[in-house]
N, C-alpha and C positions, 0 to 999 in steps of 0.2 A: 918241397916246402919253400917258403917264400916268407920273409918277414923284413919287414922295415918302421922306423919308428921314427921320432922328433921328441927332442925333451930339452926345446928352446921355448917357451911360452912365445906365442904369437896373438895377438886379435884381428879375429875373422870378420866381416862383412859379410850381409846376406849375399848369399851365391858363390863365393870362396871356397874355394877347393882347397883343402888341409894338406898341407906340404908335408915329404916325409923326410927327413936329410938327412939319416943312415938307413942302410940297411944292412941286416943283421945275418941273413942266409939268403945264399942264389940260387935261382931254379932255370932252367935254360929254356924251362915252358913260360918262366912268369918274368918279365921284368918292367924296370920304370924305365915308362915311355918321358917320362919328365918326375920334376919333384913331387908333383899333386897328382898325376895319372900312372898307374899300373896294368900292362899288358897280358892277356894271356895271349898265345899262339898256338897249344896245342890242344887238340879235343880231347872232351872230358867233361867231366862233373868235378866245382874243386867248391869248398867250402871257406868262405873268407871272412872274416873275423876281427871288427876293431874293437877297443879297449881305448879311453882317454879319460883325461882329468881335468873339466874346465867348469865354466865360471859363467854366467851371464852377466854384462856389467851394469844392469840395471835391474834394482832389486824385484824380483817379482815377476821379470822378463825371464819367458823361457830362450832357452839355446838348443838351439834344434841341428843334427848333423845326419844326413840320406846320404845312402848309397847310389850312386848313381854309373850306371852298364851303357856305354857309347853317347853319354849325354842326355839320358831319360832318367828320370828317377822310378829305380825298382819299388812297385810300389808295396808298403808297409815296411821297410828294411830301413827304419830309421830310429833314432835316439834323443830323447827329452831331456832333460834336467832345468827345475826352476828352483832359481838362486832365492833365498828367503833375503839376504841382503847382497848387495851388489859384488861382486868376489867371492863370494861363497861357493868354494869349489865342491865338485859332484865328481862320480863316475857316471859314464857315457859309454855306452855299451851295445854293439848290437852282432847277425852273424847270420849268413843265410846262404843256399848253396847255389851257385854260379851255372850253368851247362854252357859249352862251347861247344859249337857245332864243328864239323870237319870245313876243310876250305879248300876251294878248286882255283885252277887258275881264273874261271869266270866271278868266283865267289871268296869275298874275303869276310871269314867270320871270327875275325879278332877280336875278343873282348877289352874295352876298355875300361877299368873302374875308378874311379874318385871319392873321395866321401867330401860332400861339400854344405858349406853352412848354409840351412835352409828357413833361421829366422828370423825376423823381421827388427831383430832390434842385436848390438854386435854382441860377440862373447870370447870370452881368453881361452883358449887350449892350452893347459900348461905342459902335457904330455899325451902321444898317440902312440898307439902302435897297430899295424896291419897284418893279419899272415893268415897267407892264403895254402890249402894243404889239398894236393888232387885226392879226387876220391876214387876218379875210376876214369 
């Protein structure tokens, strides 16, 4: 199991990859490859799961946060929330399951994940947290 979280309020810019700056449990199959990307390296099926508390900071503008697997966004593995006025904090929620394939010296099938802000107008994360749990 694998968990890391942030509960620094930041604002995101479209395309912003949500930084995590603890982490909470280590997995020797998962780790962060930087503050905003998390690694898997060993095959498997794992299930990965964010949880945040933010804010669009314009009223009526949604704030949108995707999953995104080696810089693609997985599609439908994303999270809305539209502020009725501008700060008006939400849960953001979403959770889907990962497959990593095996890797040969020819073939590297390392997963990389991010969860980065995908809308069009900025928003506050006051709090995130990540964890990812193999399944098989």
């Amino acid at each position: 199991m694998f968990e890391a979280y942030t509960t620094t309020p930041a604002v995101y810019e479209t395309d912003a990859a949500i930084a995590f700056t603890d982490i909470r449990y280590r997995d020797c199959r998962i780790s962060t490859a930087t503050p905003t990307s998390v690694r898997i390296v060993t095959p498997g099926r794992y299930f990965v799961e964010f949880h945040g508390v933010g804010a669009s900071n314009t009223a009526a503008s949604p704030f949108t946060v995707a999953l995104y697997r080696n810089d693609v966004a997985i599609p439908g593995v994303v999270t809305t929330i539209t502020s009725t006025a501008a700060g008006d904090e939400q849960t953001l929620s979403l959770g889907t399951i990962v497959n990593v394939s095996p890797s040969c010296c020819y073939v590297d099938n390392e997963v990389n994940l991010r969860l980065v802000v995908t809308s069009e107008e900025p928003g506050t994360l006051s709090s995130g947290n990540i964890t990812i749990f193999r399944l098989k």
